[in-house]
C-alpha positions as CSV (number, residue, x, y, z in Angstrom):
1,X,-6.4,-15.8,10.0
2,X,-9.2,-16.7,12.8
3,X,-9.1,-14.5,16.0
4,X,-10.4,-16.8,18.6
5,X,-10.7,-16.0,22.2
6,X,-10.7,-18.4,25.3
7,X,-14.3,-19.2,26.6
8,X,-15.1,-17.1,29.5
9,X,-17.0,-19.3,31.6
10,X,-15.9,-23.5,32.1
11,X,-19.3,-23.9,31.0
12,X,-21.9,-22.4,29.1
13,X,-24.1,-19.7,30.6
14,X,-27.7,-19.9,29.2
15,X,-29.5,-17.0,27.4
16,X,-31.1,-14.8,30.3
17,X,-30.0,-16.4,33.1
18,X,-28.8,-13.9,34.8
19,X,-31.9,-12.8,36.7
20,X,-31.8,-16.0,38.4
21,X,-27.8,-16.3,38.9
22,X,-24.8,-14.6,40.3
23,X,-21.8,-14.5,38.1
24,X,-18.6,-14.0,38.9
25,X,-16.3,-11.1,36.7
26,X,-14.3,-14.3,35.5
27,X,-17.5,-15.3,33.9
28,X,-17.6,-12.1,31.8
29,X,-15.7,-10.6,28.6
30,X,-14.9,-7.0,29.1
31,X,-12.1,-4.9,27.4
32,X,-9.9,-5.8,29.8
33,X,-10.1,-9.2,28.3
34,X,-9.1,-8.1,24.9
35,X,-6.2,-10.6,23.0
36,X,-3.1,-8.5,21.3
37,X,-5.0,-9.0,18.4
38,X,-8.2,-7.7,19.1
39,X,-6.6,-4.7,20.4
40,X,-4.7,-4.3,16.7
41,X,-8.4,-4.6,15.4
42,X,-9.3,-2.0,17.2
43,X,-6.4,0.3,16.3
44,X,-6.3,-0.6,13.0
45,X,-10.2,0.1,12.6
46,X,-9.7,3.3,14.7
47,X,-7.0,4.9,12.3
48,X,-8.5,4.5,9.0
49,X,-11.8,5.8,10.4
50,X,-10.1,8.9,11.7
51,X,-7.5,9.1,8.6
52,X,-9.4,8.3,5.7
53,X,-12.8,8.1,6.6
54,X,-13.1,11.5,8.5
55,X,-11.4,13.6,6.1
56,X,-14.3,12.5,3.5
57,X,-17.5,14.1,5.6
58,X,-18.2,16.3,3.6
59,X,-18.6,14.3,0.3
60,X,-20.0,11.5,2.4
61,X,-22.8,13.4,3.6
62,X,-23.8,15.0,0.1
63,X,-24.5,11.8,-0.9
64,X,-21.3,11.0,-2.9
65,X,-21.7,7.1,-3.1
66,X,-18.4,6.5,-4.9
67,X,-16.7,8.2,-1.8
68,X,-18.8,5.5,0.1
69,X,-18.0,2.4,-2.0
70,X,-14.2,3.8,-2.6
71,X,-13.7,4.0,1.4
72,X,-15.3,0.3,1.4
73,X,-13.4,-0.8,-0.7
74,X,-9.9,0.4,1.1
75,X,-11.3,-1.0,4.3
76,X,-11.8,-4.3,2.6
77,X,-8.3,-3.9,1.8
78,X,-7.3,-4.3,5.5
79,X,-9.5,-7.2,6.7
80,X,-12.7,-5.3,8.1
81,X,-15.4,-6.3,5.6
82,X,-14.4,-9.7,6.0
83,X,-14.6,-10.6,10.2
84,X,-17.8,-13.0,9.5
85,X,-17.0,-14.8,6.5
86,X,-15.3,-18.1,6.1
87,X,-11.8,-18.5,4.7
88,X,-12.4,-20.3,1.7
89,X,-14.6,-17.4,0.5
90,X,-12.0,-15.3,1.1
91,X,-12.7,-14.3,5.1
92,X,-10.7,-13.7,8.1
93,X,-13.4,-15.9,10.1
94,X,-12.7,-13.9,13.2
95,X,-14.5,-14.3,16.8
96,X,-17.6,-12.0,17.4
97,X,-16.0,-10.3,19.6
98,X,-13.2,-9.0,16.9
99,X,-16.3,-8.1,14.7
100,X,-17.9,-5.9,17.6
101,X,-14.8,-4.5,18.0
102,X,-14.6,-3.3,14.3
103,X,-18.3,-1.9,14.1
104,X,-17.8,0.0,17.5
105,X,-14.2,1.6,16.2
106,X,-15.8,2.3,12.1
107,X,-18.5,4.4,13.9
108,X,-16.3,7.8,13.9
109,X,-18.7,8.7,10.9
110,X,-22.6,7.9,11.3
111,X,-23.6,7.9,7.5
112,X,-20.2,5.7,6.7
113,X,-20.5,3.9,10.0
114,X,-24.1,3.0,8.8
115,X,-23.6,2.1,5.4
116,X,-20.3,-0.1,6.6
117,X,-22.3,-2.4,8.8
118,X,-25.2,-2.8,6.4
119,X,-22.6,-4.4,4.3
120,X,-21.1,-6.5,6.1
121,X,-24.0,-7.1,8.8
122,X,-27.3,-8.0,7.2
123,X,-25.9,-7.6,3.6
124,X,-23.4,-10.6,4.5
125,X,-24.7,-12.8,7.1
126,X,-27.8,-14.2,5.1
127,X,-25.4,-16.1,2.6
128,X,-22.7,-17.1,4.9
129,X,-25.7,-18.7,7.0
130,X,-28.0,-19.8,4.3
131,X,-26.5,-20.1,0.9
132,X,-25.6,-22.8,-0.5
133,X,-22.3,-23.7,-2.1
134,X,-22.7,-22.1,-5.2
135,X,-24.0,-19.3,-3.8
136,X,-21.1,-18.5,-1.3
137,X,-18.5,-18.8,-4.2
138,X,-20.3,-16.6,-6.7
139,X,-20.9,-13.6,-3.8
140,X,-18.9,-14.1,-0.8
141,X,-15.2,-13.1,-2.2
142,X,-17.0,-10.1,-3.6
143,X,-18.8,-9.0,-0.7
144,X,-15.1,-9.9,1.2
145,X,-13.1,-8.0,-1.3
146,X,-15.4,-4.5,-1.1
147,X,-16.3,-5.5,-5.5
148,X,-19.7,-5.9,-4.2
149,X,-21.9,-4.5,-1.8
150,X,-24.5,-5.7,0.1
151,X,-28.4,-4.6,1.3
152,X,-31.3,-6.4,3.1
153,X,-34.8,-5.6,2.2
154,X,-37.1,-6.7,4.7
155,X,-39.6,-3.6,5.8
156,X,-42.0,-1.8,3.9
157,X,-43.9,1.0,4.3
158,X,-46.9,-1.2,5.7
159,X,-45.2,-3.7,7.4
160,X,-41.9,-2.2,9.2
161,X,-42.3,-3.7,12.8
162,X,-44.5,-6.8,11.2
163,X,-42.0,-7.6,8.6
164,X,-43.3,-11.3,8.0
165,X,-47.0,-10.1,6.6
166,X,-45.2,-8.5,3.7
167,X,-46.9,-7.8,0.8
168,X,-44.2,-8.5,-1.9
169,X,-44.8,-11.5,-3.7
170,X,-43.4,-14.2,-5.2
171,X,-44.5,-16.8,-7.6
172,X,-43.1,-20.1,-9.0
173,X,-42.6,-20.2,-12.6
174,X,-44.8,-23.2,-14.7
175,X,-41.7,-24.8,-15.5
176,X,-39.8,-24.3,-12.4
177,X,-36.9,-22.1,-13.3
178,X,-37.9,-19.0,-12.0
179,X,-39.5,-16.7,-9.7
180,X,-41.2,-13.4,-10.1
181,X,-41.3,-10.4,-7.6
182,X,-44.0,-8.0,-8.1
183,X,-44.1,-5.4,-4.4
184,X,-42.3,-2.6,-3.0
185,X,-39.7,-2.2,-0.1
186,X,-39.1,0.6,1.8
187,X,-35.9,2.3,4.1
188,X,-33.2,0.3,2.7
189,X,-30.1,1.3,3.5
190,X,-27.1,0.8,0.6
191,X,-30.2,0.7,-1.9
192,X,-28.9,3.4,-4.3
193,X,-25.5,1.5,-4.8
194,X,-25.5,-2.1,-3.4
195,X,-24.5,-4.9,-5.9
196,X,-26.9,-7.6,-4.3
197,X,-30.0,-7.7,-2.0
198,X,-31.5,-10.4,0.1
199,X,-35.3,-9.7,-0.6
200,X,-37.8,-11.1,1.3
201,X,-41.3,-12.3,-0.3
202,X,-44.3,-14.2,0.5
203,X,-44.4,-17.4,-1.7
204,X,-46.6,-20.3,-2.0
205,X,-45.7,-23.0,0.1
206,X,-46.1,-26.8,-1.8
207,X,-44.8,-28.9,0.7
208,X,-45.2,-29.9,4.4
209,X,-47.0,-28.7,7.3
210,X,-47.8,-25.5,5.4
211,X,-48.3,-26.5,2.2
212,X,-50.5,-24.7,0.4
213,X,-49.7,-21.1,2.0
214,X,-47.9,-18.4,1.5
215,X,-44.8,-17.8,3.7
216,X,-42.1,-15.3,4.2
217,X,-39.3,-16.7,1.8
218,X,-35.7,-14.9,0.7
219,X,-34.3,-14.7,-2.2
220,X,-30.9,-13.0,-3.5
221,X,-31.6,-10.5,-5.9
222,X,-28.7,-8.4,-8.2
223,X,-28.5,-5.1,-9.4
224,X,-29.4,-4.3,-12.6
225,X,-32.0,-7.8,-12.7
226,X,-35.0,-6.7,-15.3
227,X,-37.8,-5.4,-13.2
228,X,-36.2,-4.3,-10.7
229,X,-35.5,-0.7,-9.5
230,X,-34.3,1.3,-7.0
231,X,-36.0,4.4,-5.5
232,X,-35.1,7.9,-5.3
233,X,-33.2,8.6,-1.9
234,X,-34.7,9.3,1.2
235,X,-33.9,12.9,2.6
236,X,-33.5,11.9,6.1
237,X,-32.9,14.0,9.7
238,X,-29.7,12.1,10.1
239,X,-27.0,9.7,8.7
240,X,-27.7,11.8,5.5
241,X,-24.7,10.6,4.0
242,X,-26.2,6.8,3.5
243,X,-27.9,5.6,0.7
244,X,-31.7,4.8,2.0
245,X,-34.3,4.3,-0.7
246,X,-37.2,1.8,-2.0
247,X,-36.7,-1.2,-4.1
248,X,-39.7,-1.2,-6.1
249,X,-40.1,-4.9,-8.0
250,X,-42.4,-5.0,-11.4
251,X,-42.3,-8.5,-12.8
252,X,-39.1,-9.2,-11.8
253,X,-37.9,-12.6,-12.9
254,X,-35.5,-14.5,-11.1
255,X,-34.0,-17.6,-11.5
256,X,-34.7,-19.9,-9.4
257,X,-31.0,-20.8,-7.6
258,X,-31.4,-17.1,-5.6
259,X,-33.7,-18.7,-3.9
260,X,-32.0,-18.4,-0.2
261,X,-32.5,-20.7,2.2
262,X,-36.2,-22.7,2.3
263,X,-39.4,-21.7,0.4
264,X,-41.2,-20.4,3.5
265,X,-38.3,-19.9,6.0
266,X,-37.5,-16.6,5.2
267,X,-38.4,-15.9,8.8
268,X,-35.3,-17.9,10.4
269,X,-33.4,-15.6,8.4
270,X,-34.8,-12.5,9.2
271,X,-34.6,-12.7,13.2
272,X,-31.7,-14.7,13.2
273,X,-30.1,-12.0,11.0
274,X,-31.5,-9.5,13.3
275,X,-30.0,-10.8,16.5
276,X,-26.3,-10.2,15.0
277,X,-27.8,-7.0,13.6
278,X,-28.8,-5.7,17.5
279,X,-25.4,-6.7,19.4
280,X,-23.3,-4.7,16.9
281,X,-25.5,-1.6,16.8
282,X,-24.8,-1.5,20.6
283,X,-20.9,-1.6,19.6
284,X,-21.3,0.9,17.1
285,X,-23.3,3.3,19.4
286,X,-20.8,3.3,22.1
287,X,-18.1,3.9,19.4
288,X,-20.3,7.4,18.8
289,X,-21.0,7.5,22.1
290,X,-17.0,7.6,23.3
291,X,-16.7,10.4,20.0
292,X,-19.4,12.8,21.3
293,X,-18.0,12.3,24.9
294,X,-14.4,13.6,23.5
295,X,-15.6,16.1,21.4
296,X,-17.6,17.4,24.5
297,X,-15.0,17.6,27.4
298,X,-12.3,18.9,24.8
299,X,-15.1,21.8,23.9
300,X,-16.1,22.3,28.1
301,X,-12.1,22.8,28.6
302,X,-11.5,25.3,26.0
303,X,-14.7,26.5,26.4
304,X,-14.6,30.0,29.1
305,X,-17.3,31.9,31.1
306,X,-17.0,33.7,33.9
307,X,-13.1,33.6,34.1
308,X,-12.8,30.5,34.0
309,X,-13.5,26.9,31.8
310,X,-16.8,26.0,31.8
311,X,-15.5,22.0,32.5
312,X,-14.8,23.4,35.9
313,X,-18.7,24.1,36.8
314,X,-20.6,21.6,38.8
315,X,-23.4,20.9,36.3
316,X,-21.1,20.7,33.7
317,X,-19.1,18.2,35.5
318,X,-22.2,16.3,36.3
319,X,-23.1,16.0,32.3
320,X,-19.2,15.2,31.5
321,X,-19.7,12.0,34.2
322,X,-23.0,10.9,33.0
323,X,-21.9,10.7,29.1
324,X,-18.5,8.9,30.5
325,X,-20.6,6.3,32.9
326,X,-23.0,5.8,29.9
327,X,-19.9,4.8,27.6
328,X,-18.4,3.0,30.5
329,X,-21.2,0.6,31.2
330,X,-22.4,0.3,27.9
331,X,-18.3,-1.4,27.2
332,X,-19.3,-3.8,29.8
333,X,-23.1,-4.4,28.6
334,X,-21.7,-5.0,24.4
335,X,-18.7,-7.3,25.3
336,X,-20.3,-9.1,28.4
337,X,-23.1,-9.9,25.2
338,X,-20.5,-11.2,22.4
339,X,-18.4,-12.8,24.8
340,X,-21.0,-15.4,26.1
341,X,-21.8,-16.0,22.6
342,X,-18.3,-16.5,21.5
343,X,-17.8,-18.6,24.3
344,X,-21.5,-20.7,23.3
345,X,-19.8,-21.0,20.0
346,X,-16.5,-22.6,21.1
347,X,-16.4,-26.3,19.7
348,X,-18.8,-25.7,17.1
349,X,-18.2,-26.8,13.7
350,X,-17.5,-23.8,11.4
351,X,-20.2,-25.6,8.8
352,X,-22.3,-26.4,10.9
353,X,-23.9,-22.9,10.5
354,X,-28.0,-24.3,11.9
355,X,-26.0,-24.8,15.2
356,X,-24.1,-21.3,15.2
357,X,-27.8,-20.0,14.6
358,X,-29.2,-21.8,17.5
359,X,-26.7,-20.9,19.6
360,X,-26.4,-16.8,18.9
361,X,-30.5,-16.7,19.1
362,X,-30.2,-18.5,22.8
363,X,-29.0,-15.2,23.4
364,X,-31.6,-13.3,21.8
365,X,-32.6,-11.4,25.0
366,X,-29.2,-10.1,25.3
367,X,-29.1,-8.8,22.0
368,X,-31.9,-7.1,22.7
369,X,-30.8,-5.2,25.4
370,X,-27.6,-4.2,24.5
371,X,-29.9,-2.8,21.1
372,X,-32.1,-0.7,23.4
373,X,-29.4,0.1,26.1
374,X,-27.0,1.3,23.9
375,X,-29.4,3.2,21.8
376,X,-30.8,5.0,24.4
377,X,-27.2,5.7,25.9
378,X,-26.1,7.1,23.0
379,X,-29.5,9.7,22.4
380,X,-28.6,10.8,26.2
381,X,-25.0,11.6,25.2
382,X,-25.3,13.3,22.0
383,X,-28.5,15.6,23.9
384,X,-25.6,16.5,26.6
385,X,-23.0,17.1,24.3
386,X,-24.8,18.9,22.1
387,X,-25.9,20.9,25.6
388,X,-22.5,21.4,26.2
389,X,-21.6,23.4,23.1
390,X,-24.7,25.1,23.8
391,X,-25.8,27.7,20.7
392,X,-22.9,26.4,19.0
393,X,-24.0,22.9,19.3
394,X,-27.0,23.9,16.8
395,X,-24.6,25.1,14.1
396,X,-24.0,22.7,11.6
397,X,-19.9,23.5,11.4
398,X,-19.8,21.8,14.8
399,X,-19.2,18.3,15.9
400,X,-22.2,18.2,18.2
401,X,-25.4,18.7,15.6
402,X,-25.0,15.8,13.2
403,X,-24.1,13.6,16.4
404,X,-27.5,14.6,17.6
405,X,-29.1,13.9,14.1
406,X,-27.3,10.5,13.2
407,X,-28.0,9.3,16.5
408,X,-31.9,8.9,17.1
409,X,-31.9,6.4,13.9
410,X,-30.9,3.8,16.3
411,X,-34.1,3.4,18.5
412,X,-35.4,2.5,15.2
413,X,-33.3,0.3,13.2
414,X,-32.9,-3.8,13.7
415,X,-36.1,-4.1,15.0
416,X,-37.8,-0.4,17.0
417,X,-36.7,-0.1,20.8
418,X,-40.5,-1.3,21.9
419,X,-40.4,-4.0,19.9
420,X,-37.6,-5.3,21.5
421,X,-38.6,-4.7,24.7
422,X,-41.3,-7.2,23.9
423,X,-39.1,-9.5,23.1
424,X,-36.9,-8.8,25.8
425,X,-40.3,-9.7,28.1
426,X,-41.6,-12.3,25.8
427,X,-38.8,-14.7,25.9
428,X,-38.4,-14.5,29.3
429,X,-41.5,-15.6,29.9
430,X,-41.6,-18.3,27.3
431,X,-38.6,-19.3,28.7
432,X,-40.2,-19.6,32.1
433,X,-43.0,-21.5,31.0
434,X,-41.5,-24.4,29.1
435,X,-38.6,-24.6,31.9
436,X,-35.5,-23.7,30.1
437,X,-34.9,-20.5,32.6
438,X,-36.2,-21.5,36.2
439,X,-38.0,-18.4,36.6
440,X,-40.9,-19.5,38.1
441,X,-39.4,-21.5,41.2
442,X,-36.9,-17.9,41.9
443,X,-40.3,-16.3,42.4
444,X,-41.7,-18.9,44.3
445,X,-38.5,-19.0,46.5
446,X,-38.7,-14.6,46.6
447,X,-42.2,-15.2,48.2
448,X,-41.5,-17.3,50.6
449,X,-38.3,-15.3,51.8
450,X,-40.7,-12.4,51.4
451,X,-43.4,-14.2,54.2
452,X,-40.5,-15.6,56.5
453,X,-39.8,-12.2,58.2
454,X,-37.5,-9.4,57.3
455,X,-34.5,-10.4,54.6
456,X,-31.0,-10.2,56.0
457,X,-28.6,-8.3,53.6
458,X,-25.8,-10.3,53.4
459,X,-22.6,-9.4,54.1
460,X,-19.9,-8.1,51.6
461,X,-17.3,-6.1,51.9
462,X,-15.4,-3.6,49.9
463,X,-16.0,-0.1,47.7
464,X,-18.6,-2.2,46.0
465,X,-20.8,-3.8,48.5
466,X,-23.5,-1.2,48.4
467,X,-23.6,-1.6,44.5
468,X,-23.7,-5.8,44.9
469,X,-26.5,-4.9,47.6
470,X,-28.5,-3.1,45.6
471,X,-28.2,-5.4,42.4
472,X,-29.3,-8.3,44.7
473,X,-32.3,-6.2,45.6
474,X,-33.0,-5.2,41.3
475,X,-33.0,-8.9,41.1
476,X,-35.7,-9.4,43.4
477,X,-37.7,-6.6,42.3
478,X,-37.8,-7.8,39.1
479,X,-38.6,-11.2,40.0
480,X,-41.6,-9.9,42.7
481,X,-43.1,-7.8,40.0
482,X,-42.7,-10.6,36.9
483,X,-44.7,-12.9,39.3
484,X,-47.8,-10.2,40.3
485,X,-48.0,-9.7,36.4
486,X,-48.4,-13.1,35.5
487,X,-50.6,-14.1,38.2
488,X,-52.6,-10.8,37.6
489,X,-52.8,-11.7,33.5
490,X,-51.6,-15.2,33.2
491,X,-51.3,-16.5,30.2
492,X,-53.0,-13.0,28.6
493,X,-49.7,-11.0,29.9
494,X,-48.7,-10.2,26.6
495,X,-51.6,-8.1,25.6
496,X,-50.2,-5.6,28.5
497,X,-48.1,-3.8,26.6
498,X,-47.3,-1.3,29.0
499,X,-46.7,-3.5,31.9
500,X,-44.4,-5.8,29.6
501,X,-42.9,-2.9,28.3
502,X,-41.9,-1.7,31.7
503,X,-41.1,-5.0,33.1
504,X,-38.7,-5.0,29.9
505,X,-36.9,-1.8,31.8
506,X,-36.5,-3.7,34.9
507,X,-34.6,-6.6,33.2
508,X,-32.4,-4.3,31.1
509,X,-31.6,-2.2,34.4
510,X,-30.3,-5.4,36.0
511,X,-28.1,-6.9,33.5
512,X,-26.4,-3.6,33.1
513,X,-26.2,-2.3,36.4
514,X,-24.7,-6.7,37.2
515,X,-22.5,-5.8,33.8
516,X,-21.1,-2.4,36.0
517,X,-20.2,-3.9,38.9
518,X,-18.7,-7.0,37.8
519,X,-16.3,-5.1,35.2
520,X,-15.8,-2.5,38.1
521,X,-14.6,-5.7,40.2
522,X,-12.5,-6.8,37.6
523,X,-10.5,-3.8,37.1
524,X,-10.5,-2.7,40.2
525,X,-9.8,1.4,40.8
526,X,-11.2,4.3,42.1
527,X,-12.8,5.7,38.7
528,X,-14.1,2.5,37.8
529,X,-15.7,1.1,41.2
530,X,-17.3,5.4,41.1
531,X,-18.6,4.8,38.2
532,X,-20.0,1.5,39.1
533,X,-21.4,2.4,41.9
534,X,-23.4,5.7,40.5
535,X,-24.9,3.8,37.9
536,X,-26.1,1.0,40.8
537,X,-27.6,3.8,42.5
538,X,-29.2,5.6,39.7
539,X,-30.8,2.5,37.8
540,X,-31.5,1.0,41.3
541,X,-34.2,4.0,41.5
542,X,-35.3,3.2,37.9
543,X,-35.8,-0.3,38.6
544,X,-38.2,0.5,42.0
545,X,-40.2,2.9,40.4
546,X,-41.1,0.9,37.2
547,X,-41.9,-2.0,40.2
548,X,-43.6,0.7,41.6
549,X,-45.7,1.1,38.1
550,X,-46.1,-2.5,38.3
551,X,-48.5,-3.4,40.8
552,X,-50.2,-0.7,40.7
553,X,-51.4,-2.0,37.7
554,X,-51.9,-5.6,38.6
555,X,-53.3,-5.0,42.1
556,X,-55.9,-3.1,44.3
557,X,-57.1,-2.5,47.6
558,X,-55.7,-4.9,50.6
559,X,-53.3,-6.4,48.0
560,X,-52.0,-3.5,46.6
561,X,-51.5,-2.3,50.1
562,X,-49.7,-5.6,50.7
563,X,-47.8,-5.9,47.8
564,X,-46.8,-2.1,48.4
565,X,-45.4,-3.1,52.1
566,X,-43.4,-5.6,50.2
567,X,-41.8,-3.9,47.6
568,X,-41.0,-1.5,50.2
569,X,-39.0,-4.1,52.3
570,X,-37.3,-4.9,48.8
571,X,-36.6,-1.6,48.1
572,X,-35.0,-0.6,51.4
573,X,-31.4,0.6,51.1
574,X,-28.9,2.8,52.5
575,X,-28.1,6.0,50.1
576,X,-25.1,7.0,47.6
577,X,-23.3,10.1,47.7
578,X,-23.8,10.8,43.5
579,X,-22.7,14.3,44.0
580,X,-19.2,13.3,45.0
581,X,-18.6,10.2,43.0
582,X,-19.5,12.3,39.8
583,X,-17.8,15.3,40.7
584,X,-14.3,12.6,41.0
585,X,-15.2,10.8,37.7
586,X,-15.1,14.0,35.6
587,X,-12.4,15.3,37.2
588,X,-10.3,12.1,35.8
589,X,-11.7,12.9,32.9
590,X,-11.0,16.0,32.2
591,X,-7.2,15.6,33.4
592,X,-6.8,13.1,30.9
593,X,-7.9,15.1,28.2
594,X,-10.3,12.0,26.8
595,X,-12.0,8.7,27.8
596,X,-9.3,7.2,29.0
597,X,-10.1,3.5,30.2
């Protein structure tokens, strides 16, 4: 049965316009938003994590793949490989949003969690999007019904970050009916037990504009094929318990209907693939997140030293309220992300799967940020757990050191954290250029509010108005520094890594700290509007020293000395009181035992 939600927004809201804009929290899809049935995802998903995938650590982690593809299998059983594929290939064809909501609530166990989503992530998606009819109805029920599982093989060991100059080839038979893979790929994950691959080659291209060249191309390869092998597993730091190996390829013949997708395309696969691949990693990291955060205060009550719990100490409480702000804000950041793009994906034909593409990747800066957002959340959360349990948090029996193991993987996978802060940058700016975001008139506007005089705050009220202040102000920071790098580089901007990379930070800080407040307006509540308005405050002084970073780079002397007067005029805001809005956010906490929102 679908699981459809109600757009949240009358009308569409472009891909990265929220620099340039000021939703409202009816625009935005938090929890609070969640359907009765999204809600019985959730629990559902939570419950056979904790009751039958829990249990099974221990034969999970040593590497007991018919634990893995057992526990897959029962979870097939109750609907959660299926979210993503259609009903007459035996789906449930839920929403994105229900699909987020079962990678976030699988996550309980990192090497399951990680193996899970492979599957029905990037293991699925390629043929629900690109196969064609025959194709769907030979693997689709399988990979629905947990028989099969799926892998994606896309790096290798000299192309991870440049995936499309692979050096795995593939070459048309004489005759036409088959294709042979000779190459190696590296780091993929279900590659000691999947059932099928989606392989990515370069091949010669015959027709069109690049005829005669060889172009990324994908093609659906299954176990046990002649030629082809898989590695010996990777020993890894974390998510030990997932199968991670090469797929090495020695004549390797094919027939030609796995080709997937176009000879030469294999690129619209990849990234299109990979923007699914980025907003679910951010669900699945809070899901971990929220775990360590439990595990943590449970430990800091029980935990006593010097007569009394160790929750009760000021620094402890600060570390309790950071983790549960991180978890909080990252809720808003995921679902504000898959509810725009379930609501750019209302009206649109099921079939009509190039438009579904289209419309996800107009999000693509999104995904991006919720990949590095949440990422980075999560590595903070598991480092103050794991400070929490303190010596015992570097024992192996406790909760807190495979968190702090399984949890770094994710600044790498679906693409490395700087990459996608490059593409965070880039397709702003691309976006800028051709006029699909009006960027470039909100900086020209900025600068000539900037040379009219002082700026007027304008005037809000509530528990929230200094948070809505200083987001207004992120905004403009952003916007004055995006527009003294361009001028400074032009159209040579994205050979600045650094400054692009930083201007990245800028542009994450303000969609999350906007994604705080608004779901802190929504709700409404002391704990909530707190937590809101220390994250305002702390990513506030983020943003203005990366601007800070900024044009120091891209200006000197009288203008740097100008610019610098300006960005202090930006900057200028009355402070927050941290101490005490922590100190009453883990004291909720810790009287309800867990996170409780």
């Amino acid at each position: 049965m679908a699981t459809l939600i109600a757009p949240t927004a009358a009308l569409r809201i472009a891909g990265g316009s929220f620099l340039i804009s000021n939703p409202s929290p009816a625009d935005c899809f938090f929890p609070e938003d969640f359907t009765q049935e999204h809600r019985q995802i959730a629990q559902t998903t939570a419950d056979f994590a904790m009751h039958e995938v829990v249990p099974n650590s221990d034969a999970i982690e040593a590497k007991d793949f018919s634990v893995t593809r057992r526990l897959i299998k029962e979870a097939a059983g109750l609907g959660l490989t299926a979210a993503d594929i259609p009903e007459e290939y035996g789906g449930m064809e839920m929403d994105k949003a229900s699909s987020a909501i079962i990678a976030e609530n699988i996550s309980k166990q990192g090497s399951f969690s990680v193996s899970f989503s492979a599957h029905t992530g990037i293991g699925t998606l390629p043929l629900v999007w690109y196969g064609t009819e025959k194709q769907k109805l030979r693997y689709l029920p399988k990979l629905a019904d947990g028989s099969y599982v799926g892998a994606y093989a896309l790096s290798e060991s000299s192309s991870g970050s440049d995936a499309v100059n692979a050096s795995t080839r593939a070459v048309l038979s004489a005759d036409g009916t088959s294709y042979t893979l000779n190459g190696e790929k590296m780091w993929i994950t279900n590659g000691g037990f999947a059932d099928i691959f989606t392989v990515f080659a370069k091949c010669l291209v015959t027709e069109g504009k690049d005829a005669g060249k060889e172009r990324l191309t994908a093609f659906l390869v299954e176990k046990g094929t002649p030629g082809f092998t898989p590695g010996k597993e990777e020993h890894k730091l974390g998510i030990r318990g997932s199968s991670t190996t090469p797929l090495i390829f020695r004549d390797c013949k094919i027939p030609v209907g796995n080709l997937l997708g176009e000879v030469g395309k294999g690129h619209h696969i990849a990234f299109n693939i990979l923007n699914v691949g980025r907003y679910k990693l951010g669900n699945a990291a809070i899901g971990a997140a929220r775990g360590a955060f439990n595990n943590g205060l449970r430990y800091a009550k029980d935990r006593k030293a010097f007569g009394r719990s160790i929750c009760e100490f000021g620094l402890i409480q600060e570390k309790l309220a950071n983790m549960a702000i991180g978890v909080f804000v990252g809720e808003a950041v995921c679902y504000r992300t898959v509810g725009l793009i379930d609501a750019a994906l209302t009206g649109v034909e099921k079939d009509d799967t190039r438009e579904i593409q289209r419309r996800i990747e107009d999000y693509a800066v999104e995904c991006s940020i919720v990949k590095v957002w949440a990422s980075e959340m999560l590595d903070m959360v598991v480092d103050e757990n794991l400070q929490i349990f303190a010596g015992y948090g570097y024992v192996e029996e406790y909760p807190a050191e495979r968190a702090y193991r399984d949890s770094r993987i994710n600044r790498i996978f679906e693409g490395t954290n700087e990459i996608n802060r490059l593409i965070i940058t880039g397709w702003m700016m691309k976006s800028a250029m051709s006029g699909k975001l009006a960027l470039i008139p909100a900086i020209k506007s900025l600068m000539d509010e900037v040379m009219a005089g002082p700026i007027l705050k304008e005037d809000l009220d509530g528990a929230l108005a200094g948070a809505f202040h200083l987001l207004a102000a992120a905004k403009k920071l952003t916007l004055f520094a995006a527009g003294g790098a361009t001028q400074r580089y032009m159209t040579k901007i994205a050979d600045e890594q650094e400054v692009m990379g930083t201007l990245a930070d800028m542009i994450i800080e303000v969609f999350a700290m906007e994604s705080a407040v608004l779901r802190a307006e929504k709700m409404g509540g002391d704990v909530p509007v707190a937590m809101a308005r220390v994250y305002a405050a702390t990513a506030f002084e983020r943003t203005e020293l990366a601007a800070r970073k900024i044009i120091a780079a891209v200006a000197e002397g009288d203008m740097l000395r100008t610019q610098a007067a300006i960005l202090r005029r930006l900057s200028k805001h009355d402070g927050e009181d941290t101490i005490a809005l922590r100190r009453q956010v883990a004291r909720h906490f810790i009287e309800a035992g867990k996170y409780s929102l």
